[in-house]
PDBQT receptor file of N, H, CA, C and O in Angstrom, charges set to zero:
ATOM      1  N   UNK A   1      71.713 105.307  43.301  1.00  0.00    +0.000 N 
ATOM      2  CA  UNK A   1      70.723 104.738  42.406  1.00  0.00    +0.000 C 
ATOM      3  C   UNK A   1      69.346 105.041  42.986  1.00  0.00    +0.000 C 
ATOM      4  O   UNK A   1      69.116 104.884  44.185  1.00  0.00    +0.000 OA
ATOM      5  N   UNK A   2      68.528 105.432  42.207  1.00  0.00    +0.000 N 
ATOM      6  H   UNK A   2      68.715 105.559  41.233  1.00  0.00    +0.000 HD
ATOM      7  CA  UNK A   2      66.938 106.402  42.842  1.00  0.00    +0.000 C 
ATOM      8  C   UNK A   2      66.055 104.718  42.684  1.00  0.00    +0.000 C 
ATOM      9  O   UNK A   2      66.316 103.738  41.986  1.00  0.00    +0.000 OA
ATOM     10  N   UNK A   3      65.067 104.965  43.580  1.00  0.00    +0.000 N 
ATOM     11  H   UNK A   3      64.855 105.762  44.147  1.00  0.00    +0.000 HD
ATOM     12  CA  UNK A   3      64.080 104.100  43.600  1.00  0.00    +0.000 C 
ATOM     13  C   UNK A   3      63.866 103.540  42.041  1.00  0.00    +0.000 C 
ATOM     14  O   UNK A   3      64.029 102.357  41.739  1.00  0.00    +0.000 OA
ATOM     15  N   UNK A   4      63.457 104.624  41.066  1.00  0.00    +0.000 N 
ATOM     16  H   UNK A   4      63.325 105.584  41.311  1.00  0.00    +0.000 HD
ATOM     17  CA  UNK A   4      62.669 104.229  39.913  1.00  0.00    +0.000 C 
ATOM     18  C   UNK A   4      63.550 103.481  39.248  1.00  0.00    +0.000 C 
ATOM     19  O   UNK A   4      63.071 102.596  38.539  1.00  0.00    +0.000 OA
ATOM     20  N   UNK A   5      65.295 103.657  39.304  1.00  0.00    +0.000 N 
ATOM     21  H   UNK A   5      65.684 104.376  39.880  1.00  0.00    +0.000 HD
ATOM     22  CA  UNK A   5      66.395 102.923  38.536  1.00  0.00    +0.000 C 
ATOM     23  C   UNK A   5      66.162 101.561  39.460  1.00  0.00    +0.000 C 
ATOM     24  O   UNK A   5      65.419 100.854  38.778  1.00  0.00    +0.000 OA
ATOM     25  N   UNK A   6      66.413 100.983  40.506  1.00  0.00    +0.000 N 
ATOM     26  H   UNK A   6      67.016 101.557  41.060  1.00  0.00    +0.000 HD
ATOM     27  CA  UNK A   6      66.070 100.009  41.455  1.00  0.00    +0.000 C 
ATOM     28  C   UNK A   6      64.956  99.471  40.757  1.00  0.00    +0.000 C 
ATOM     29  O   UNK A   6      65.235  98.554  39.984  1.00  0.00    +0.000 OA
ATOM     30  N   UNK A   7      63.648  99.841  40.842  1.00  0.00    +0.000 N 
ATOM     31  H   UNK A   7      63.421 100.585  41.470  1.00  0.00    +0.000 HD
ATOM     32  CA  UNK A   7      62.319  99.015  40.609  1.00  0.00    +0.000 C 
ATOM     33  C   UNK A   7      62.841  98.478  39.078  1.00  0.00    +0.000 C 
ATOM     34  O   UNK A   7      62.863  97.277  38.807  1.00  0.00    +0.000 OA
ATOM     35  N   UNK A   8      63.128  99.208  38.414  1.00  0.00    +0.000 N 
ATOM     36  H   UNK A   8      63.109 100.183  38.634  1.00  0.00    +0.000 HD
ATOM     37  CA  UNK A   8      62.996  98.603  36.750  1.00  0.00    +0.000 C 
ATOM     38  C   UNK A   8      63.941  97.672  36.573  1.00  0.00    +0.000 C 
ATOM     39  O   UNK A   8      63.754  96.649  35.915  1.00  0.00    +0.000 OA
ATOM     40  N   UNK A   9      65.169  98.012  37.231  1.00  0.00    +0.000 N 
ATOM     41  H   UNK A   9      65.321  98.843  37.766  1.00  0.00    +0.000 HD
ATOM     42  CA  UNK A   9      66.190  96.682  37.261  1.00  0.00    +0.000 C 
ATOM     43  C   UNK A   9      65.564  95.389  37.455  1.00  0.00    +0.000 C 
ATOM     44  O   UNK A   9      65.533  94.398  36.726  1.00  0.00    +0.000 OA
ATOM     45  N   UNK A  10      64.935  95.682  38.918  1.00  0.00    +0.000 N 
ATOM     46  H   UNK A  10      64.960  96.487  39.511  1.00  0.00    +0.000 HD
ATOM     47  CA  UNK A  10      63.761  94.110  39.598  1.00  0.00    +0.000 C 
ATOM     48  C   UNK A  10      63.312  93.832  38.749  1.00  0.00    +0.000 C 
ATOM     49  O   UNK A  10      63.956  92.937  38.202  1.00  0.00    +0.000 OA
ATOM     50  N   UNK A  11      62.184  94.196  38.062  1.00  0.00    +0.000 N 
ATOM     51  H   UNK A  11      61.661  94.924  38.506  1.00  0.00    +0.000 HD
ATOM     52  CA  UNK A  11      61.985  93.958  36.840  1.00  0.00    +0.000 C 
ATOM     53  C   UNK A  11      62.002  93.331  35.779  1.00  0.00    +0.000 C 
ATOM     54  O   UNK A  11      61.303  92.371  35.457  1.00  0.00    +0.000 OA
ATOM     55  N   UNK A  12      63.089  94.045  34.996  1.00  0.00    +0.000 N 
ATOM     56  H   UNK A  12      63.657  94.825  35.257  1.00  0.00    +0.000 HD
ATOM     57  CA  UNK A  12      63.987  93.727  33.784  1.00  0.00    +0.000 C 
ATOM     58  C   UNK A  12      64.691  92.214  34.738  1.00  0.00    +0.000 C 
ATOM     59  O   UNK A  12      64.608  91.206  34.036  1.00  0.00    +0.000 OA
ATOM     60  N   UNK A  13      65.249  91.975  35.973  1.00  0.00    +0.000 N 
ATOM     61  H   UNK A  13      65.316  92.794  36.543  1.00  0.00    +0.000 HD
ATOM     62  CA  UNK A  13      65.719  90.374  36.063  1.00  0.00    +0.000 C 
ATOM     63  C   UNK A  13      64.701  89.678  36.514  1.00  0.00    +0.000 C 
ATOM     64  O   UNK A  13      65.041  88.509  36.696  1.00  0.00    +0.000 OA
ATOM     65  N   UNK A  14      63.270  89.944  36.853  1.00  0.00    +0.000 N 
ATOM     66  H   UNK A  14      62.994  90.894  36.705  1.00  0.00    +0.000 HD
ATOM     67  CA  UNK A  14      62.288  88.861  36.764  1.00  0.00    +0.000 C 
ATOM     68  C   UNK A  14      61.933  88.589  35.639  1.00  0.00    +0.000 C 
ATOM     69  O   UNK A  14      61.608  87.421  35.424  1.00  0.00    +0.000 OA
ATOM     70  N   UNK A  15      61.887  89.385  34.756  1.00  0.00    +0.000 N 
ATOM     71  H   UNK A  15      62.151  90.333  34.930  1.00  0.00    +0.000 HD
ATOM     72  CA  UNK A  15      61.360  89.061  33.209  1.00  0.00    +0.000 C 
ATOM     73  C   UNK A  15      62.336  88.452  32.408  1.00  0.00    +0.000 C 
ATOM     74  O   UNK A  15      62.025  88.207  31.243  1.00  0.00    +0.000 OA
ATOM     75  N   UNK A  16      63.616  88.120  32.865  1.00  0.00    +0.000 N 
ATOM     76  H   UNK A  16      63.869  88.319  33.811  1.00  0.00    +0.000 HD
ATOM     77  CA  UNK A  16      64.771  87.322  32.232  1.00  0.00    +0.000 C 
ATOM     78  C   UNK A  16      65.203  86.225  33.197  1.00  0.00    +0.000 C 
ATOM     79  O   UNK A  16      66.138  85.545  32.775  1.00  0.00    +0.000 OA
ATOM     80  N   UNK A  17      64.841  85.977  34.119  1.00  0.00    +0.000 N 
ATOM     81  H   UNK A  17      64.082  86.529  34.462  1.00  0.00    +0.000 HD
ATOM     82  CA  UNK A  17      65.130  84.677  34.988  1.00  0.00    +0.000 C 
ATOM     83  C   UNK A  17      63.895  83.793  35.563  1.00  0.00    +0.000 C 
ATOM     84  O   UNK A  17      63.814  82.621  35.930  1.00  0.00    +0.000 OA
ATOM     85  N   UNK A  18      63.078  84.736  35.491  1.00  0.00    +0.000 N 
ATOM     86  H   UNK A  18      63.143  85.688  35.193  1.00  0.00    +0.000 HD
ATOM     87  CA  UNK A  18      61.384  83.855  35.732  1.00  0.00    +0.000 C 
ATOM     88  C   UNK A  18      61.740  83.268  37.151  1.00  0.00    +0.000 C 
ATOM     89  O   UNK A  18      61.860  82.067  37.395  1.00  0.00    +0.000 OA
ATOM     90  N   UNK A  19      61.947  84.713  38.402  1.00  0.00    +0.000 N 
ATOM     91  H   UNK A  19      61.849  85.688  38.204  1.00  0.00    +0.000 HD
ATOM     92  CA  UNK A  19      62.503  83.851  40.076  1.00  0.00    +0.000 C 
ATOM     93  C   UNK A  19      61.879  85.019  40.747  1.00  0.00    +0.000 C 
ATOM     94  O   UNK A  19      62.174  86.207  40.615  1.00  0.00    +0.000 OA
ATOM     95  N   UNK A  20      60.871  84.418  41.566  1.00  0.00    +0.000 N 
ATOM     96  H   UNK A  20      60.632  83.453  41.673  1.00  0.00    +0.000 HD
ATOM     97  CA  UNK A  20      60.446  85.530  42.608  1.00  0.00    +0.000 C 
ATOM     98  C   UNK A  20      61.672  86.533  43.325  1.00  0.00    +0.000 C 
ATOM     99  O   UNK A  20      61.678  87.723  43.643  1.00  0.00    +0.000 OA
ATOM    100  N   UNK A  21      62.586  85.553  43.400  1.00  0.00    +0.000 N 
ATOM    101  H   UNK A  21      62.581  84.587  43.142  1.00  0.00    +0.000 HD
ATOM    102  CA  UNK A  21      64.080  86.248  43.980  1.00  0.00    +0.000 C 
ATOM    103  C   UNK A  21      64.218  87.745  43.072  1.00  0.00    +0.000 C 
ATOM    104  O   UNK A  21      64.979  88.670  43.357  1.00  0.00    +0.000 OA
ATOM    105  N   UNK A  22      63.520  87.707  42.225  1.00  0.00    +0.000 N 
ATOM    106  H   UNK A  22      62.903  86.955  41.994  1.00  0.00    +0.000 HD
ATOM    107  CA  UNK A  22      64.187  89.391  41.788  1.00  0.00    +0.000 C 
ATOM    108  C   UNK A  22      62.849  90.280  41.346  1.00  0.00    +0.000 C 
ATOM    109  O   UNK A  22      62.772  91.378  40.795  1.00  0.00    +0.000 OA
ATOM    110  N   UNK A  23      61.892  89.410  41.784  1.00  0.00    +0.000 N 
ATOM    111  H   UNK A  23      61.956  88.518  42.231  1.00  0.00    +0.000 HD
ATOM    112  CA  UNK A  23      60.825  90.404  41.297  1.00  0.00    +0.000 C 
ATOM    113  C   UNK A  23      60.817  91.458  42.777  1.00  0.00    +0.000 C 
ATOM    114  O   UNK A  23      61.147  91.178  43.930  1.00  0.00    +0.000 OA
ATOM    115  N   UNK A  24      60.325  92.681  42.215  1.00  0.00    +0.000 N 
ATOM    116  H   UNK A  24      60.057  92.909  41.279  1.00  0.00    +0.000 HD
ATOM    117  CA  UNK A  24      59.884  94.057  42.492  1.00  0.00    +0.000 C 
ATOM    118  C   UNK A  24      59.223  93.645  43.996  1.00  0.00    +0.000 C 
ATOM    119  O   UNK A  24      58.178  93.000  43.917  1.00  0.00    +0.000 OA
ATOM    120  N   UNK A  25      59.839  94.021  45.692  1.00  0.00    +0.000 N 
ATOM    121  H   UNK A  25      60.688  94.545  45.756  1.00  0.00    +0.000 HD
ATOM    122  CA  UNK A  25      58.912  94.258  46.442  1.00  0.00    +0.000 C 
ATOM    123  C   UNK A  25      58.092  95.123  46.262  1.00  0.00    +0.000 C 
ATOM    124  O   UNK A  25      58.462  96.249  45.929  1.00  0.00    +0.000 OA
ATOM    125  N   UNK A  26      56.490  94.753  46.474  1.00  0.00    +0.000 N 
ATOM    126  H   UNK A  26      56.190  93.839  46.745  1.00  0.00    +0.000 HD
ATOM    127  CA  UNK A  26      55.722  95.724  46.903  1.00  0.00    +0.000 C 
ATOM    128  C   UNK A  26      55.600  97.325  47.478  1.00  0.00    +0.000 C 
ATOM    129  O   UNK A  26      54.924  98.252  47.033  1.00  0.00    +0.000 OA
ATOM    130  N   UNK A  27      56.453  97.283  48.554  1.00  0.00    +0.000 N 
ATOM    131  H   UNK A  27      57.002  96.530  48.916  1.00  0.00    +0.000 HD
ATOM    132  CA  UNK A  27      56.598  98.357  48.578  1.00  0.00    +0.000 C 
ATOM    133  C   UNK A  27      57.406  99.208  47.385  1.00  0.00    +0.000 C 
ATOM    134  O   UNK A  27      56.688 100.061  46.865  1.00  0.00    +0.000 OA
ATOM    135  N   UNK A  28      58.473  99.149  46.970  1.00  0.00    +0.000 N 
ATOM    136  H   UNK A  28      59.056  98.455  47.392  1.00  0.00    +0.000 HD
ATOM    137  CA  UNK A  28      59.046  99.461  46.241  1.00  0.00    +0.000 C 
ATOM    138  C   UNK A  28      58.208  99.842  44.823  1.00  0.00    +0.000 C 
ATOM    139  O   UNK A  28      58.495 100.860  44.191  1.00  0.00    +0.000 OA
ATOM    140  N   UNK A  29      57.306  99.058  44.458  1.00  0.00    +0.000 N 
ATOM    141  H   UNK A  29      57.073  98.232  44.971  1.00  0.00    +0.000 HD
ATOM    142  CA  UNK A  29      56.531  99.248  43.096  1.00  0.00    +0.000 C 
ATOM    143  C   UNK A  29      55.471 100.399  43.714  1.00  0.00    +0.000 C 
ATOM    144  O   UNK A  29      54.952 101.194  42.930  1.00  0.00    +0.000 OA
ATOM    145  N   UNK A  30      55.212 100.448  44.961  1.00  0.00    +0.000 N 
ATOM    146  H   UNK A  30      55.634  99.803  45.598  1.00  0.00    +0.000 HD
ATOM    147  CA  UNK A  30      54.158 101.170  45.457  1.00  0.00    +0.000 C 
ATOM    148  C   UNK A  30      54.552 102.970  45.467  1.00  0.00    +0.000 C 
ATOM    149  O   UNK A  30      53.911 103.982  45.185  1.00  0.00    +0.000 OA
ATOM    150  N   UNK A  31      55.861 102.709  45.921  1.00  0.00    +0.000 N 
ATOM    151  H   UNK A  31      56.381 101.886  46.149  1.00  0.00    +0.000 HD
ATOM    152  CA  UNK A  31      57.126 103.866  45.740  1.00  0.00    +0.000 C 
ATOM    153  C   UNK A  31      57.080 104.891  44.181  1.00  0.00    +0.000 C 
ATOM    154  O   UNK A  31      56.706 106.031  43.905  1.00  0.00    +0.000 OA
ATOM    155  N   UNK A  32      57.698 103.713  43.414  1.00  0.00    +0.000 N 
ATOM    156  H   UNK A  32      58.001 102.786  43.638  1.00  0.00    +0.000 HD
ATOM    157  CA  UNK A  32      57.800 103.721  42.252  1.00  0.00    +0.000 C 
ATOM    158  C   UNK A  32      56.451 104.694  41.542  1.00  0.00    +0.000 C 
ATOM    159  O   UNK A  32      56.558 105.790  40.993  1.00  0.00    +0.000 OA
ATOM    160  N   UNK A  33      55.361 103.989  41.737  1.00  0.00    +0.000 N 
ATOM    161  H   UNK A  33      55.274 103.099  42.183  1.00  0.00    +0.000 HD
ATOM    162  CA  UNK A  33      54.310 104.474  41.218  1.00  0.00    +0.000 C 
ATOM    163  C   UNK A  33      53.565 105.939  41.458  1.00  0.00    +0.000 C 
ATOM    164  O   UNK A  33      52.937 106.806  40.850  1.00  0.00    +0.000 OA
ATOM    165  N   UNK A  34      54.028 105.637  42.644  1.00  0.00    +0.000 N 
ATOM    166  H   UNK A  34      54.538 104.933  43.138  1.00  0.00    +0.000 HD
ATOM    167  CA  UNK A  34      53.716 107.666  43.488  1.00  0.00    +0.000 C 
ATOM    168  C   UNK A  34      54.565 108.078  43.157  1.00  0.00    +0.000 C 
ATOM    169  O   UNK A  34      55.013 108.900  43.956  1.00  0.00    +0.000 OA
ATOM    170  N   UNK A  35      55.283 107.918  42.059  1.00  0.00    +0.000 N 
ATOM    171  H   UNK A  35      54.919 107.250  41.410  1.00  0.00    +0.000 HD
ATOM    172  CA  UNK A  35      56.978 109.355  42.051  1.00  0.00    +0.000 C 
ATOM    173  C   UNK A  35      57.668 109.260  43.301  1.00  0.00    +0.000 C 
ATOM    174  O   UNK A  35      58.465 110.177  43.496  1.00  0.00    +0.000 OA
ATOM    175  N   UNK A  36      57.606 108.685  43.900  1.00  0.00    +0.000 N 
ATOM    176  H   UNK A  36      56.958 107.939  43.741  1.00  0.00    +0.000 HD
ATOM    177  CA  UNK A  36      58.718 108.836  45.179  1.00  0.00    +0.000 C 
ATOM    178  C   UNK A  36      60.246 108.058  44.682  1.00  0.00    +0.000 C 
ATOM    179  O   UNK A  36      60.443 106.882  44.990  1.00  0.00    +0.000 OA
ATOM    180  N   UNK A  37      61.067 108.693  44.049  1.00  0.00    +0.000 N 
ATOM    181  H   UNK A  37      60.907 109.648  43.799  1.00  0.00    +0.000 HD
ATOM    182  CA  UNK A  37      62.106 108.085  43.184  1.00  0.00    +0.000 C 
ATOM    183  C   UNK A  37      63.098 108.486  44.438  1.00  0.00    +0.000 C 
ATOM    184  O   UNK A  37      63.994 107.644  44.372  1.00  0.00    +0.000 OA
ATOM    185  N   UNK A  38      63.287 109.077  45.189  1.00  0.00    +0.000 N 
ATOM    186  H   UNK A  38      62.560 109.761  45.243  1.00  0.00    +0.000 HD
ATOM    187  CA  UNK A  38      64.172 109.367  46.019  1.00  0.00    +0.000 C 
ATOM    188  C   UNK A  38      65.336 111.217  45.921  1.00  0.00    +0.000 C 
ATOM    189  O   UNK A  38      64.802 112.324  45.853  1.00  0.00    +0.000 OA
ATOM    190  N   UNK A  39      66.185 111.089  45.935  1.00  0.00    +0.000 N 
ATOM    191  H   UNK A  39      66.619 110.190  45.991  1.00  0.00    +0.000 HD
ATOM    192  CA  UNK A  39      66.893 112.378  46.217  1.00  0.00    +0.000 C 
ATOM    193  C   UNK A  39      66.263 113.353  44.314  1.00  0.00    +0.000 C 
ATOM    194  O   UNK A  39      66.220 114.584  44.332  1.00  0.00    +0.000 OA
ATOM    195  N   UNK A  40      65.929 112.703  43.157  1.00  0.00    +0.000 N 
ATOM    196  H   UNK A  40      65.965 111.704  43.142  1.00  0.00    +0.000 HD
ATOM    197  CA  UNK A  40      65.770 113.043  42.000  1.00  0.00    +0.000 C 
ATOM    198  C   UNK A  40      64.127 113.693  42.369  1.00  0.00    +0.000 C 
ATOM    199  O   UNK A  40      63.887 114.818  41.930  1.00  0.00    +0.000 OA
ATOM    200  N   UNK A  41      63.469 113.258  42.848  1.00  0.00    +0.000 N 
ATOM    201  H   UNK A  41      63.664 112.344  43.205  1.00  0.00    +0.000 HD
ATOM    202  CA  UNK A  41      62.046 114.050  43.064  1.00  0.00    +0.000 C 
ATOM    203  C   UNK A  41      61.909 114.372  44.354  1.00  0.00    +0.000 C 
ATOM    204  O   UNK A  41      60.774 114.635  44.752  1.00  0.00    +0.000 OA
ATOM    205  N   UNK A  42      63.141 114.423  45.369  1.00  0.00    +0.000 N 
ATOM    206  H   UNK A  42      64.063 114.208  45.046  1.00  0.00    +0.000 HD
ATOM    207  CA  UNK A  42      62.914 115.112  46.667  1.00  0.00    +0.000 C 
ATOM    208  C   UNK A  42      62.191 114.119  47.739  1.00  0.00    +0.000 C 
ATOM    209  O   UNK A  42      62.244 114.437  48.927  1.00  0.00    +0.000 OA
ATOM    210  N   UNK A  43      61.857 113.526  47.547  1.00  0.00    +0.000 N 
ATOM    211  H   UNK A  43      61.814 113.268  46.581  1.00  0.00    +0.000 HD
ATOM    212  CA  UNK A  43      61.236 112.246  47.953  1.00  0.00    +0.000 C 
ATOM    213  C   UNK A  43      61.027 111.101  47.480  1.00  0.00    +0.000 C 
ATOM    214  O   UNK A  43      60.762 110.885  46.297  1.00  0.00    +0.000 OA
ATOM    215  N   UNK A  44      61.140 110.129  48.493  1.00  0.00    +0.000 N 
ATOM    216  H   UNK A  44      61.355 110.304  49.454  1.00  0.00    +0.000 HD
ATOM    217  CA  UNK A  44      61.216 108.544  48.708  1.00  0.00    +0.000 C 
ATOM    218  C   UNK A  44      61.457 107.867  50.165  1.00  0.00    +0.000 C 
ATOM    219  O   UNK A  44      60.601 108.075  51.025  1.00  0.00    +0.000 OA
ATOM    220  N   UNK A  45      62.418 107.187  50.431  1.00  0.00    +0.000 N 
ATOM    221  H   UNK A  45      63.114 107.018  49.732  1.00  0.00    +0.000 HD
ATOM    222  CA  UNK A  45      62.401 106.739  51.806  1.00  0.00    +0.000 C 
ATOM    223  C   UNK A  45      63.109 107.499  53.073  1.00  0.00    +0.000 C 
ATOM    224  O   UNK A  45      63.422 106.975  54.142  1.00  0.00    +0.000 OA
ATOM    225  N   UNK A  46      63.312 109.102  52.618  1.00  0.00    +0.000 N 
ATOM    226  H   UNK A  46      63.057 109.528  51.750  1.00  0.00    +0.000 HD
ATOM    227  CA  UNK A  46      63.471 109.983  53.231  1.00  0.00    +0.000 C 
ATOM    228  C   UNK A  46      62.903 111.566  51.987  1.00  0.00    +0.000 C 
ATOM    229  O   UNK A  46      62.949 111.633  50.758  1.00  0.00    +0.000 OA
ATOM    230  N   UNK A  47      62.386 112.680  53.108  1.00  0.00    +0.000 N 
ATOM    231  H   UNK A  47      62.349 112.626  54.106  1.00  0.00    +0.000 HD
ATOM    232  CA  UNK A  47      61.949 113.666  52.097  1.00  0.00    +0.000 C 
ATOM    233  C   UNK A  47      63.591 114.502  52.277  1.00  0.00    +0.000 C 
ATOM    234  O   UNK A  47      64.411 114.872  53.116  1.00  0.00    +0.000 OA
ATOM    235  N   UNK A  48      63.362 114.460  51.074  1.00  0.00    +0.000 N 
ATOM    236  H   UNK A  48      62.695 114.160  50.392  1.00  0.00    +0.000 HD
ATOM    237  CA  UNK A  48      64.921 115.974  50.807  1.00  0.00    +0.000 C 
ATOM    238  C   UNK A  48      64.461 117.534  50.696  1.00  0.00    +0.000 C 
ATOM    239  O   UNK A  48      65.061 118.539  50.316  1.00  0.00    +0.000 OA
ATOM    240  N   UNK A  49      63.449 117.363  51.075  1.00  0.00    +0.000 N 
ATOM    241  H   UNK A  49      62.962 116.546  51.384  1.00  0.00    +0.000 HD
ATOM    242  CA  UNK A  49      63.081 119.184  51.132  1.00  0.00    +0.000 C 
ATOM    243  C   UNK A  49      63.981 119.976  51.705  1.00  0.00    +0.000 C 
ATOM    244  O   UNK A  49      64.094 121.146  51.338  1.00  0.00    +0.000 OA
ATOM    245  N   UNK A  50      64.580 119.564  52.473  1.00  0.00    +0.000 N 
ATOM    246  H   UNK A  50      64.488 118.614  52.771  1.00  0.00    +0.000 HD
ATOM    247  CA  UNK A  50      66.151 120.182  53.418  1.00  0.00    +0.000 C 
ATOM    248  C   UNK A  50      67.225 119.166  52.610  1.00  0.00    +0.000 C 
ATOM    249  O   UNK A  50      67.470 118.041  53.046  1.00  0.00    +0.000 OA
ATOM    250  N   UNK A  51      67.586 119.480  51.884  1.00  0.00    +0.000 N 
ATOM    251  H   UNK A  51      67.387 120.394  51.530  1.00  0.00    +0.000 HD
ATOM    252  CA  UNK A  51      68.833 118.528  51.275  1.00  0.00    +0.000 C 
ATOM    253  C   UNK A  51      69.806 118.172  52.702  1.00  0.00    +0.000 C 
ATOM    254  O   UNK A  51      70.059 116.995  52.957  1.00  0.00    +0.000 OA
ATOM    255  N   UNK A  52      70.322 119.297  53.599  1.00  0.00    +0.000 N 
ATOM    256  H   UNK A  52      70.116 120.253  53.391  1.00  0.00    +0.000 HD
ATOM    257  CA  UNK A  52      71.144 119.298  54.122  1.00  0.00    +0.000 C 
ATOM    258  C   UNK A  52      70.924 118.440  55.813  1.00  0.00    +0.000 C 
ATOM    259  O   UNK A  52      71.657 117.900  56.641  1.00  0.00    +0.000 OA
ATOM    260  N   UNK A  53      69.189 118.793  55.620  1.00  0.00    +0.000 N 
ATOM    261  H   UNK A  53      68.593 119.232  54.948  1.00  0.00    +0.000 HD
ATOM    262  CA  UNK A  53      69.000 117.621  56.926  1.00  0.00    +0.000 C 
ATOM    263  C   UNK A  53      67.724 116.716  56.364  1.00  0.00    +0.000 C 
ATOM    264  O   UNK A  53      66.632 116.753  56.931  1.00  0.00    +0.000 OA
ATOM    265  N   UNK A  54      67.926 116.064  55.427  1.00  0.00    +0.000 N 
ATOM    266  H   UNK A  54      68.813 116.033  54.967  1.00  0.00    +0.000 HD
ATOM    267  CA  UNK A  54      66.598 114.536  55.127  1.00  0.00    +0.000 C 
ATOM    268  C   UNK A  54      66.070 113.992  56.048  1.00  0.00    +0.000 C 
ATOM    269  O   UNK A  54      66.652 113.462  56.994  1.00  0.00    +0.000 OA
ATOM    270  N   UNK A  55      64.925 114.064  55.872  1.00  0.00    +0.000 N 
ATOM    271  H   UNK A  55      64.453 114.495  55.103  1.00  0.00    +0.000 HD
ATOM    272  CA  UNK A  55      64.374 113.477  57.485  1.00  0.00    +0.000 C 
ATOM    273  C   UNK A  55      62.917 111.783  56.825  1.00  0.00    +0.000 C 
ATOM    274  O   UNK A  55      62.149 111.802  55.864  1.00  0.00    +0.000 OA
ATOM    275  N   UNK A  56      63.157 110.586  57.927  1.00  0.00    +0.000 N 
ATOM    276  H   UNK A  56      63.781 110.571  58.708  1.00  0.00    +0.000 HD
ATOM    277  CA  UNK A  56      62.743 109.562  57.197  1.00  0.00    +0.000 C 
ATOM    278  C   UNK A  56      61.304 109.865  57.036  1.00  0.00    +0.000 C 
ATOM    279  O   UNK A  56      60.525 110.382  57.837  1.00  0.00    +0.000 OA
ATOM    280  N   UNK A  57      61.042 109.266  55.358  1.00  0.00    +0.000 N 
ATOM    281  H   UNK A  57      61.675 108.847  54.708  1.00  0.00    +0.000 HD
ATOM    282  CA  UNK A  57      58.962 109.412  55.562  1.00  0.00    +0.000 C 
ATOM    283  C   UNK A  57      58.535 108.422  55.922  1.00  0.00    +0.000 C 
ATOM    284  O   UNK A  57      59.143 107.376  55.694  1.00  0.00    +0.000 OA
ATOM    285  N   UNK A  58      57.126 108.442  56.726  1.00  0.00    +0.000 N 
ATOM    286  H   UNK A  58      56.631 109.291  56.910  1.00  0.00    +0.000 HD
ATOM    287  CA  UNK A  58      56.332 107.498  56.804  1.00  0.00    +0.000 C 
ATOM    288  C   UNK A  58      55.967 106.669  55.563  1.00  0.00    +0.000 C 
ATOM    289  O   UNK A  58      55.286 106.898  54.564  1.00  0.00    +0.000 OA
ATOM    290  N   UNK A  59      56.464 105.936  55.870  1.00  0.00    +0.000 N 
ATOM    291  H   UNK A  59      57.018 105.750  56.681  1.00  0.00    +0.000 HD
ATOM    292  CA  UNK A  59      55.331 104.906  54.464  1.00  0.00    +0.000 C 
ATOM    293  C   UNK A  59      54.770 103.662  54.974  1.00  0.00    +0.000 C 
ATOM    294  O   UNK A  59      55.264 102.995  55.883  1.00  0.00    +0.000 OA
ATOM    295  N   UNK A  60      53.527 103.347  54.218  1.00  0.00    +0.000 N 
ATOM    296  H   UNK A  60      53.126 103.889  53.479  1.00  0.00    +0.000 HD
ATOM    297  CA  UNK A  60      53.031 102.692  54.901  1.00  0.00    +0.000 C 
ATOM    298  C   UNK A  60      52.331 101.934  53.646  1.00  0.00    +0.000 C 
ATOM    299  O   UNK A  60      51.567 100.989  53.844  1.00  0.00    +0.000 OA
TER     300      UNK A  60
């Protein structure tokens, strides 16, 4: 499941349960918003430019 499927889920169950418990971390929306969706845009909380060796990104 890529970042951007993750964030919208958070989401979609804060906007139906009204509970900080499922709203969107920060980082994650921060993710989300730069395209960093994960293995689908080559980057997220590792870059896949080497599919075969992913190496972790800085985020900050």
């Amino acid at each position: 499941v890529g970042i951007d499927t993750t964030y919208h889920i958070s989401v979609n169950m804060f906007e139906e349960f009204k509970s900080d418990r499922y709203a969107a971390p920060p980082l994650l929306k921060k993710m989300h918003l730069a395209g960093l969706h994960g293995r689908k845009t080559g980057k997220g909380f590792y870059d896949y430019t080497d599919p075969k060796n992913p190496v972790p990104m800085k985020l900050s």
